[in-house]
C-alpha positions in Angstrom: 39.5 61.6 201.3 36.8 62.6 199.0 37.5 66.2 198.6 41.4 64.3 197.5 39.8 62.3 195.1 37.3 65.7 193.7 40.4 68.0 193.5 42.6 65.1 191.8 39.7 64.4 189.2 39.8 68.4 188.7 43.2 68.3 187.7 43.5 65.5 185.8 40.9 67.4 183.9 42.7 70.7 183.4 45.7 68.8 182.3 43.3 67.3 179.6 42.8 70.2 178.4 45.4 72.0 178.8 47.8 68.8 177.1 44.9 68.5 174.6 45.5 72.5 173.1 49.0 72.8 173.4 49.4 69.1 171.7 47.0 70.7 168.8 49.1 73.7 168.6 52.3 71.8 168.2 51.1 68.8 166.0 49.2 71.1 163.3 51.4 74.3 163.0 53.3 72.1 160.3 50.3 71.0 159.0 49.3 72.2 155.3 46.2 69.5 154.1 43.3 67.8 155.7 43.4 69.8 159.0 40.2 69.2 159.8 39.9 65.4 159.2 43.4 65.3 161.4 41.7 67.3 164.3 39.0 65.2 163.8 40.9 62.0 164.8 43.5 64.0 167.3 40.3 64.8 169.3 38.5 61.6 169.5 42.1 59.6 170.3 41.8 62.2 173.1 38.3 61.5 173.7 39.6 58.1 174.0 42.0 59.1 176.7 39.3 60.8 178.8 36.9 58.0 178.9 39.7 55.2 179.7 40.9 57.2 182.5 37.3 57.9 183.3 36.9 54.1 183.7 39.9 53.5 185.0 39.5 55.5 188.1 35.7 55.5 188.2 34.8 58.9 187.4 31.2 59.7 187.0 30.1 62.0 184.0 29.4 65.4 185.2 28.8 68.3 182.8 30.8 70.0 185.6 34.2 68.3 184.9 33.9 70.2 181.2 34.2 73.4 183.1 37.7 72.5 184.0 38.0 71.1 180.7 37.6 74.9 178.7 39.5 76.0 182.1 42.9 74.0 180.8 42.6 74.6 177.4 42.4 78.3 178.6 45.2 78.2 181.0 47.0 76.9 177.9 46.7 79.8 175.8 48.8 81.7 178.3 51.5 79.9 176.1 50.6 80.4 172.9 52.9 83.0 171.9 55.8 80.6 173.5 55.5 77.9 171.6 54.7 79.6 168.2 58.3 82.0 168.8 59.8 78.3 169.9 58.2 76.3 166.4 59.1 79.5 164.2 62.9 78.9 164.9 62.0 75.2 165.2 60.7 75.5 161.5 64.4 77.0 160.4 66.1 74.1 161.5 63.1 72.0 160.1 63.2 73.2 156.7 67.1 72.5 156.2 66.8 69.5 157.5 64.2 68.7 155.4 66.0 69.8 152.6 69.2 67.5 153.4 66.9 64.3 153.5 65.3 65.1 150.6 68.6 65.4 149.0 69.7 62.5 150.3 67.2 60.0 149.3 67.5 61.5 145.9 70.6 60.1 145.9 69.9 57.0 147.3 66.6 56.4 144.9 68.5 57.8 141.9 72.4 57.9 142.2 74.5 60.1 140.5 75.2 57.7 137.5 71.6 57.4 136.7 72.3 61.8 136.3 75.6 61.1 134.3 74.3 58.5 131.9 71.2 60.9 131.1 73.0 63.8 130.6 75.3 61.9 128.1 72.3 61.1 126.4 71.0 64.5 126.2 74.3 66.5 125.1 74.3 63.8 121.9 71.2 64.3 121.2 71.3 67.8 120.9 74.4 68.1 119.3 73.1 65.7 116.7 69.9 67.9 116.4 71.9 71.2 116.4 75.5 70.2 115.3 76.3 74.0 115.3 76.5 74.4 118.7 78.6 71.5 119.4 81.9 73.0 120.7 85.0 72.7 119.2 87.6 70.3 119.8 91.3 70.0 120.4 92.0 69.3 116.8 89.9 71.9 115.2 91.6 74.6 117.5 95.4 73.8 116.8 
């Protein structure tokens, strides 16, 4: 029962690692600022994770258990170039999507009369400024 209890430790610790890399990968391919700062805190909330389940099922620290640790987050890299191919068509989708919330909070924050009045108010004022470019009317062509 104890060998059970070493090889389920051993696991749970390779899928630390593993979940830990591939959760990295995923979370800060988007990522453009403060990268390290984020890792920072992505690593100790899974630092966090390791020493609750540590306590939870009374694991005692071993410098060995990091061994199978390195060995997830290295098992991990076997799908690297999976998940990048998968996030660069992801990032597509993302980017029109992004666009099209954008768009449409602009109109939400700022609706389309808002657009109307000012232009009104920008066409008068440059006519005024610059009456010879003001086109001409109905009356002036017949």
């Amino acid at each position: 029962m104890k060998s059970l209890y070493e090889l389920f430790i051993i696991i749970l610790y390779i899928y630390f690692g593993s979940f830990s890399y591939i959760t990295f990968m995923i979370i800060f391919y988007f990522q453009k600022k403060m990268k390290i700062i984020k890792a920072l805190l992505l690593f100790s909330f899974f630092a966090y994770l390791i020493i609750k389940a540590n306590n939870k099922f009374n694991i005692p620290f071993s410098l060995f258990y990091i061994i199978f640790y390195i060995l997830g987050i290295s098992l991990s890299l076997l799908f690297e170039d999976k998940i990048k191919n998968t996030l660069d068509i992801f990032d597509i989708h993302y980017q029109k999507i992004k666009e099209k919330a954008i768009y449409i909070l602009f109109l939400i924050l700022y609706p389309p009369i808002f657009t109307k009045i000012k232009c009104f108010i920008y066409n008068k004022y440059y006519y005024f400024k610059h009456p010879y470019f003001k086109p001409k009317g109905i009356r002036d062509l017949f």
